[in-house]
Structures are given as C-alpha cells and as structure tokens.
C-alpha positions in Angstrom: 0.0 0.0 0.0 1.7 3.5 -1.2 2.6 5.5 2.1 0.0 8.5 3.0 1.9 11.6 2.6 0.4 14.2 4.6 0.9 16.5 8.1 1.5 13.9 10.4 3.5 11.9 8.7 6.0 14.5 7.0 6.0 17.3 10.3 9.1 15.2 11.5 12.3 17.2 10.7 10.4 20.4 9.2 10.2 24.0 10.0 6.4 22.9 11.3 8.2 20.1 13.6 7.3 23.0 16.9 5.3 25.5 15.2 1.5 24.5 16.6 1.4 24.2 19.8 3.0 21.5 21.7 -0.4 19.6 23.2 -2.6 19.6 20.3 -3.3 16.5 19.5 -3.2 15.9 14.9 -5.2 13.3 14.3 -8.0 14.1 16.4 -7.6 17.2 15.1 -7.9 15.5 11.6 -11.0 13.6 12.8 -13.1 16.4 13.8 -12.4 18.1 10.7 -13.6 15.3 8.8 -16.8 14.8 10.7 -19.0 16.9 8.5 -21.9 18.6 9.6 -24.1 15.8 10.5 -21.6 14.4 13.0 -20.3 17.8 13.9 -23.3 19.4 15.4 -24.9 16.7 17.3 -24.2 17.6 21.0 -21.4 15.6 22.6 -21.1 14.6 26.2 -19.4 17.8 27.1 -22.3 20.4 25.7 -24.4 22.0 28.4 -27.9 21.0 27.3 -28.5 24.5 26.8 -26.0 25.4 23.8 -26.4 24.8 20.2 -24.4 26.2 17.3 -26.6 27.7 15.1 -25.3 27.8 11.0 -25.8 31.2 9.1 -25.7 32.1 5.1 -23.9 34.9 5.1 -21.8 37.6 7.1 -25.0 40.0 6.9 -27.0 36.7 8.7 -24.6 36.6 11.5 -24.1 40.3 12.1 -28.0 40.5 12.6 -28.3 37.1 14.8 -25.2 38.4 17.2 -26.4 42.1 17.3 -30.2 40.9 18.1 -28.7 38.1 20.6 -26.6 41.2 22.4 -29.1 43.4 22.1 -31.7 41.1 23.8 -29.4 40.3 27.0 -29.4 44.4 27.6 -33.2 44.6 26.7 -33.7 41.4 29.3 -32.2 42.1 31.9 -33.1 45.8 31.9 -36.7 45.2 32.2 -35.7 42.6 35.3 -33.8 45.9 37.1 -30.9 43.0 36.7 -27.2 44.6 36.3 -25.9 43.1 33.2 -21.7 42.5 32.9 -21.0 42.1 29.2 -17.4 40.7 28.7 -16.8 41.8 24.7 -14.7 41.2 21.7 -13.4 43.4 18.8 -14.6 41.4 16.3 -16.8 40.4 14.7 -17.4 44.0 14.6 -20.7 43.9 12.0 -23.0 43.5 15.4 -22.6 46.1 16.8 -24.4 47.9 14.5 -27.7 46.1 15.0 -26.8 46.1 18.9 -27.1 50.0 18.4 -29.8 49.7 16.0 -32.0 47.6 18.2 -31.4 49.7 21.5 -32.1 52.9 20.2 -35.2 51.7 19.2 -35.8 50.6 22.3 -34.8 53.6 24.0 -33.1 51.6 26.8 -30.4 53.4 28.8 -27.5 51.0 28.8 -27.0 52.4 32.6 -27.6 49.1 34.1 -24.6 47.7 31.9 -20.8 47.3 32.4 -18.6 46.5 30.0 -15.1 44.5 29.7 -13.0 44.8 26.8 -11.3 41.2 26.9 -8.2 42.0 25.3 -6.0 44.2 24.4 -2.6 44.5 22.0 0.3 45.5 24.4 4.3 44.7 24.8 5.7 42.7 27.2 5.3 44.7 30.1 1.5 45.2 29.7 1.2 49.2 27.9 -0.8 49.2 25.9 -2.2 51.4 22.8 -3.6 54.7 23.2 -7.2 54.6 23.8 -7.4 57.2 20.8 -5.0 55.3 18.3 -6.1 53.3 15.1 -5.9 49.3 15.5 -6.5 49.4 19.3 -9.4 48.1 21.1 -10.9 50.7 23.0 -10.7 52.9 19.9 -12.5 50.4 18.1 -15.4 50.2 20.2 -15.6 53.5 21.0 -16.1 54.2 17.3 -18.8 51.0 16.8 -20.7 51.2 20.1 -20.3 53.8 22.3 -20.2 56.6 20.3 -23.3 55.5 18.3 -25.4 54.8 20.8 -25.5 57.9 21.9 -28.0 59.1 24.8 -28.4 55.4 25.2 -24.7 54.9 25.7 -22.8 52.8 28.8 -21.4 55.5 31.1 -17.9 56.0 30.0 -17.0 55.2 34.8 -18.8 51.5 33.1 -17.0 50.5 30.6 -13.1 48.3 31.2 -10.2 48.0 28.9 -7.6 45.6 29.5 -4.8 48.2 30.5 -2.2 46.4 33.0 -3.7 49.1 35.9 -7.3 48.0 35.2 -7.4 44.3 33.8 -6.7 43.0 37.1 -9.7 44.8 39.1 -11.9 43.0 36.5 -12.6 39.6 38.6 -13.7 41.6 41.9 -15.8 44.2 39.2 -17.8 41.1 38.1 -17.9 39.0 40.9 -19.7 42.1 42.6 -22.2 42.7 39.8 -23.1 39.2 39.7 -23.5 38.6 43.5 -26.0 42.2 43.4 -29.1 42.4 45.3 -32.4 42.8 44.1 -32.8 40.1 41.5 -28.9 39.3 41.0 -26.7 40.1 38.3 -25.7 38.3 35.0 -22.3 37.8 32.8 -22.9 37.2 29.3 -19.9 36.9 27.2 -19.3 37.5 23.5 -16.6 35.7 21.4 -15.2 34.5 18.5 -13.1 31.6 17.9 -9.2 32.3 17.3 -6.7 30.7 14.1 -5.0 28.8 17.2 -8.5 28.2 19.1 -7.8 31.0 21.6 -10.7 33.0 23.5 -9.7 36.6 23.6 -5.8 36.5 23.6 -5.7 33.5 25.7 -3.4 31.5 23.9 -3.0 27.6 23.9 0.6 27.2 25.0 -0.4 28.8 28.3 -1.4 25.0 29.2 2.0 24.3 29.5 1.9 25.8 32.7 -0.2 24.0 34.1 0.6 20.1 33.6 -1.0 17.2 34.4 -4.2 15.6 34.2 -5.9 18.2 36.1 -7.0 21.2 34.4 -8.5 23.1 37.9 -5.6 25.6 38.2 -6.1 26.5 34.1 -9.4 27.2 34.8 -8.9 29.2 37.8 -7.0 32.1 35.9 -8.9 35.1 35.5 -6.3 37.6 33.1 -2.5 37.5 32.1 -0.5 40.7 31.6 1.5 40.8 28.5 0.6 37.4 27.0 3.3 36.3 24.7 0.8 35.6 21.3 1.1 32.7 19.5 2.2 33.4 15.5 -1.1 31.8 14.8 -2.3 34.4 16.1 -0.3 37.6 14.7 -1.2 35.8 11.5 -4.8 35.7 11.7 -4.6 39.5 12.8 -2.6 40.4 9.6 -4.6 39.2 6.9 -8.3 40.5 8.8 -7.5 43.3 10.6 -4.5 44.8 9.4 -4.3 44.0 5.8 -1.7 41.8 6.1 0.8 44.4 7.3 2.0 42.1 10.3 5.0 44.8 10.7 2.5 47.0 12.9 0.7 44.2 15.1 2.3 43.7 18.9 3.6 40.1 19.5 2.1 40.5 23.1 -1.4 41.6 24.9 -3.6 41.6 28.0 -6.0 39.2 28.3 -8.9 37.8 30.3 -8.7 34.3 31.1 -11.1 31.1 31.9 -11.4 32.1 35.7 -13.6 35.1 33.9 -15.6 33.8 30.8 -16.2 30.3 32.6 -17.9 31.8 34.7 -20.6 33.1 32.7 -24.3 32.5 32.7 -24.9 32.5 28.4 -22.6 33.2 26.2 -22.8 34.1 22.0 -20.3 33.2 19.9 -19.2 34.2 16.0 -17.2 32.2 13.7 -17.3 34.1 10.2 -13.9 33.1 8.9 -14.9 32.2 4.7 -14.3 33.9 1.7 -17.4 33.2 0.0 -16.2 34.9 -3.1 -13.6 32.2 -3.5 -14.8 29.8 -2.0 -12.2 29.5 0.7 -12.0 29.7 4.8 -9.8 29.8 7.3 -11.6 29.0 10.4 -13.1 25.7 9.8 -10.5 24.0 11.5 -11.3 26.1 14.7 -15.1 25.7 14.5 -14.6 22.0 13.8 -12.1 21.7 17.2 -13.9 23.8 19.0 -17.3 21.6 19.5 -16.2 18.2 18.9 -12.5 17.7 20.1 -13.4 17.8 24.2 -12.2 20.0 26.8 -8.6 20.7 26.9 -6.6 23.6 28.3 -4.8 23.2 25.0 -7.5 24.3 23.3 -9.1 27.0 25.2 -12.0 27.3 22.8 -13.4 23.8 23.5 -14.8 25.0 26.7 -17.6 26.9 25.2 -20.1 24.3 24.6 -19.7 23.6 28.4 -22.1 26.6 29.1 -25.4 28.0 28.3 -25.5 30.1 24.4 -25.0 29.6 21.0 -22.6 29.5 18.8 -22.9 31.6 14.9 -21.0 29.9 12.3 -20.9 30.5 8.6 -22.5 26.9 7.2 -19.8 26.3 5.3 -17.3 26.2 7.8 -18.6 23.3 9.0 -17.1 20.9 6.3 -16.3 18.4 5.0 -13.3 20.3 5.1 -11.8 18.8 1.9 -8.8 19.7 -0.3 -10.1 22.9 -3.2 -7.4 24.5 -5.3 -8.0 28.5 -5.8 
C-alpha cells in the first residue's frame, strides 16, 4: 500500500516540527475536521444541554443574529432591574451595528450595563495602545458602540479596557455585579473563535503551565499581563484586521482568562472566517475543534459548549473540510 503523505507523517524534521502548539493532539484534530456537519453538530457529552451552534448564510445573517442576541441580553435584563456585565470582543465587529440599532429603538439606557474589553494589543510589560490610536481596542469600540449609541450609551466610569492598571480589578468588578441584590446580576460573554482556538488573547501554550491531568488551576485564571501571542495568532490578525501588514501588530497583549468567561451565565459566539467569493475559509478548522474535540486547556475554545449560548457559524465552515485549489 503507497505510504499517505500528509501533516503527520511529513511534520518530523520540518520548520512545522514546533510551530503549533505542543499539546494539540493531529489526528484528532484531523478527525473532527472530517466529521462533516451531521456528526459535527450533534451535542457531545461535554455540551451544556442549553447550547447549540446555530449555522448562518452569510456575514449580513450573522451580524444581525449576534447584534439581536446582544441586544436582547441588555433589553432582558433591563426590564428585570438585573445589572448586566458584558465581557466583549473586537470582532466580529458587523454586530454592533444592530446592537445600536435595536437599543435605540428601544430607548433603553444602557445604565444598568458594564462593560469588559477582553483583550487588548500591548508589549511585554502590559502598555498598551492609546485609547485614541487606530488598530486598538478601546478605539475600536468606542467608534462602533459607544459613540453610536448615543443618549443610550454605557457611562464611559462602566465600561473596562484591558490596561495592565485596570485588567486585574476586572474579577472583583464582576464578581460584585453578579452577587448584586435585588434580582442578582448576569455575565454574558461574546466571542469569536481564534486561528489557534484562543478565547480573547488566551493562547494555547499557556497550558504548558499548568501540567497534568488536572485542568482546575487552568481554569482558575482570570487575566494575564503581557501574554506572549502565539504566530497563529499575529497571522490571523494580519490578513483580517491589518491588511496583512503584520509589521504594525504587537507580539504580546492583555487578556482575560477562563477564571472570567467560565464563569458566565450564556454566552454568544461568532465564527465568520470564509471567503465566499472564493470559495475559501480559514476558520473551519477552529469551528470544527472547538465543538467536537473535548475539553482541553490546549485548546481554550473547547470549553464553550460547556455553558449555556450559542454558537454563529458560517455553514460552510462546517465541512467536509476537503482539499479545493484556488
């Protein structure tokens, strides 16, 4: 029989040999990719009974479905006089347009809201951007949400960034809101599923730290301070957020970690990563991982299905994820 020729079997040797990160295990990697939908979306042992991935045509589909999803957590828990702490991403970035759309025409005063940035680009030492500067976070949001909301807006003393000075107060922040009186508080947070399978910049060679079967002390980790990023990572940021110009991206950033988006109470996730135009992704690899490979603190994304939400994937992304030339 003529020898497959593939990844695992030509890795030994190359330039690839320590490129992906040191726990992930190939061929079950392989095998979740090859699942195809059918397999890939039926709920495995590990999915909280109350999560579901839910497949979308197009960018404009998801956008709406997030944005309404978001919108719906402020709208909720408003009219409940809950306190609502929403941990957020930059990107996907299309929602928060319909977040803005649908609160204004609710004319809900986001006052009962707190906001945490989860990440944010830095150097080693934690400093990070201006909050003014192009390509940061807090700019970013500013400019999608904040800003356009308007009257309806989260007081500016309400809303976090991950600077080195604040990232740390954020697990005491939280744990207050969601321990408040008068019909309790709620964390909700929104994310999207990283090249290397992170959630915000928390990276998967981080579980080297933590060996062992047990994963308790992984999970207990609520932020990091200059996070070293994985070139997975820089990658992914180059071709969809920087237009390829990797020469401007930070190789480090501050991060939330599982101690905070573990402990949420629903969650909404975004995977939009195709080119429909060509006919090509780059995040159906992730997707795939993400719901079918099992918890692992190598692969930080896998701990989604655990809680209550759902997950917004374009349909395609869900395989077979087969060879096609472009």
């Amino acid at each position: 029989m003529p020898k497959t020729i593939n990844f695992m079997t030509t890795v030994a040797g190359s330039l690839l040999e320590n490129f992906y990160p040191r726990g992930w295990d190939f061929a079950k990697i392989d095998a979740c990719c090859d699942m195809g939908p059918r397999k890939l979306l039926k709920p495995a042992r590990h999915w909280h009974r109350n999560f579901a991935p839910v497949a979308v045509k197009n960018v404009a589909e998801m956008d709406k479905k997030m944005g309404d999803a978001i919108a719906d957590q402020v709208i909720d828990t408003k009219k409940k006089g809950q306190r609502l702490a929403l941990i957020l991403p930059v990107g996907p970035m299309g929602m928060y347009k319909q977040v803005v759309a649908r609160i204004k025409r609710a004319k809900i005063k986001c006052d009962h809201v707190t906001t945490f940035n989860m990440d944010e680009w830095s150097d080693r030492d934690g400093n990070t951007f201006p909050g003014n500067q192009v390509g940061g976070f807090e700019n970013a949001m500013v400019g999608a949400l904040f800003r356009p909301l308007g009257q309806f807006t989260v007081p500016k003393e309400q809303r976090n960034f991950a600077t080195k000075v604040n990232l740390p107060t954020y697990a005491n922040k939280i744990g207050e809101i969601k321990a408040a009186s008068g019909g309790g508080g709620r964390l909700v947070t929104v994310y999207g599923i990283g090249r290397a399978c992170h959630i915000a910049f928390w990276e998967p060679q981080i579980a080297a730290e933590f060996p062992g079967a047990s994963a308790d002390e992984w999970q207990k980790q609520t932020h990091r301070i200059g996070q070293s990023l994985h070139p997975l990572t820089v990658e992914q940021n180059a071709l969809h957020s920087f237009n390829s110009r990797f020469t401007l991206i930070p190789c480090w950033a501050n991060t939330i970690g599982p101690g905070l988006f573990l402990q949420s109470d629903f969650c909404i996730g975004g995977a939009d990563g195709a080119y429909p135009d060509r006919g090509a992704m780059w995040q159906g690899m992730s997707l795939c991982v993400t719901l079918q490979y099992g918890n692992d603190p190598w692969v930080p994304s896998s701990w989604m299905p655990t809680m209550a939400g759902r997950l917004f994937f374009m349909k395609q992304l869900a395989g077979p994820l087969l060879p096609d030339a472009h």
